[in-house]
N, C-alpha and C positions, 0 to 999 in steps of 0.2 A: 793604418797603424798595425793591425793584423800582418798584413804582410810584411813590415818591415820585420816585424818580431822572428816570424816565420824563415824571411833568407836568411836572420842575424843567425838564427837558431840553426839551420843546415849548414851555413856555411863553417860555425864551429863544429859539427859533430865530423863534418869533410875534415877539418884539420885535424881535426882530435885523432878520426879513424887512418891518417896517414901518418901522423907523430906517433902513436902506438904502438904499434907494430914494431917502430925500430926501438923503443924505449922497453921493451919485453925481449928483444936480441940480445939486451945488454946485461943480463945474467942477474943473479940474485947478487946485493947487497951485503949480507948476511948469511954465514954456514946454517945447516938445518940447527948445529949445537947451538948456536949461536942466538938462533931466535929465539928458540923453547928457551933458554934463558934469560933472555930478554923480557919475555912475555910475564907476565904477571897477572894475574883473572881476579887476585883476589881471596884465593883461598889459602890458608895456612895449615900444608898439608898435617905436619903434626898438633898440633892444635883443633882442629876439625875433626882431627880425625877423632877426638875422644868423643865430640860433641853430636858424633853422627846418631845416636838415641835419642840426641832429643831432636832434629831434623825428621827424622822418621815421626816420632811421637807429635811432632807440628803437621806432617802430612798427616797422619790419622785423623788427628782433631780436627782439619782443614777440611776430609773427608767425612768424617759424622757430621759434619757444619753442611756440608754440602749435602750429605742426605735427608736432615730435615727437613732442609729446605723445602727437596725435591717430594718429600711426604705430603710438606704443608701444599705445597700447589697443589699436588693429588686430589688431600682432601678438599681446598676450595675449588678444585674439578666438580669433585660429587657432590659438593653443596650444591653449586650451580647447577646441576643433571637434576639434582632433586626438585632445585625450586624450579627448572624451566618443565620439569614432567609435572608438578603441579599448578602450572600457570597452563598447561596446556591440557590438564585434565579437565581444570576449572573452567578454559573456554570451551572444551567438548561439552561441560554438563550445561553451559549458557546455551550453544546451538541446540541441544535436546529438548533444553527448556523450550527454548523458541518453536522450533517443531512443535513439541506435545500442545503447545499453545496456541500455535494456528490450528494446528487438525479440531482441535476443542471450539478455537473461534466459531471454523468453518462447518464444522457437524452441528453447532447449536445456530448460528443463522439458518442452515437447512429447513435444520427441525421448526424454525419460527417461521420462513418464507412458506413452507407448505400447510403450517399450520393459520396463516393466514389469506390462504390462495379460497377467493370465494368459489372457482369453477372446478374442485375436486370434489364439494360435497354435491349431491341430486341436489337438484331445484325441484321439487312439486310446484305444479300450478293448477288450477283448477280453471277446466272451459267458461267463459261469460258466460252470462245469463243467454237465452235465446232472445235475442232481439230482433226486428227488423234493420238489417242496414242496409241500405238503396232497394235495387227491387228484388233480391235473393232473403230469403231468411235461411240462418244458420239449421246445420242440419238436414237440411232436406236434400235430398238427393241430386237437384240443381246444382246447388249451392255447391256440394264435396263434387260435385265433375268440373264446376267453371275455377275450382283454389285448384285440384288435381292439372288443370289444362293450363291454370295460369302460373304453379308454383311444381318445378318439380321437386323437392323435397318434402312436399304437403305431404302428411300422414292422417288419412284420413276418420281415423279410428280418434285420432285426440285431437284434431283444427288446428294442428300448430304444422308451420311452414318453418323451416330452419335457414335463414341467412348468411349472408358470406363474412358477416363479422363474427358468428358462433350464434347468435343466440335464435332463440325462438319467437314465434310471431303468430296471433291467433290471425287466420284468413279472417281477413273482411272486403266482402266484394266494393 
């Protein structure tokens, strides 16, 4: 269907652009006098002609009409600047909020994680009793060579041997 459209259409503009040419050979119709008088637009030169203050005085007021216009958009320009720079002030002070609020979360977790970490404060302990266990008794100079040979972190000044989980351990043979 397209294409029929399409030849219908070239093959007239072929005729048209051939009948033209000779249809413009064949001279004006009508003296130049002859047209201008002919022509008519509409205006009544005397008559108009009184009336041209108030045509101007319609363009003026056509023209204030069109600069309020253009005021009022202005000003709902800078409404809009105003509320979009308050709507983005407001979300800056929500992010700040949020920041001051984590740093606060995360500084008082700190302060509660360390204040409840048992192995920051000393542990005191006090050496056992002297007892016999197996055939060493604590203390005696046996006894701190066989935890020295069998423990190297034994400190022999307090019986305690330190293990690889942290903590401490009184030598017992």
């Amino acid at each position: 269907m397209f294409r029929r459209f399409f030849h219908a259409t070239l093959c007239a503009s072929m005729i048209a652009g051939i009948a033209l040419p000779s249809a413009a050979q064949a001279g004006p119709r009508h003296s130049y006098y002859e047209y201008y008088e002919s022509y008519d637009d509409g205006w009544d030169r005397d008559r108009d002609w009184d009336r041209r203050h108030i045509r101007i005085e319609e363009r003026r007021r056509a023209e204030r009409r069109a600069e309020r216009r253009a005021e009022q958009r202005r000003a709902e320009r800078r409404v809009e600047r105003r509320r979009a720079e308050r709507r983005r002030d407001r979300d800056d002070d929500d992010a700040k909020k949020f920041i001051a609020g984590a740093v606060v979360g995360l500084a008082t977790a700190a302060i509660i994680s360390g204040a409840t970490r048992n192995d920051s404060r000393p542990v005191y302990r006090t050496a056992p009793a002297p007892t016999r266990i197996g055939s060493l008794e604590p203390w005696t100079p046996e006894w701190r060579r066989w935890c020295s040979d069998r423990y190297r972190s034994f400190n022999p000044s307090t019986g305690f041997w330190r293990g690889y989980d942290g903590r401490t351990y009184f030598c017992r043979p």
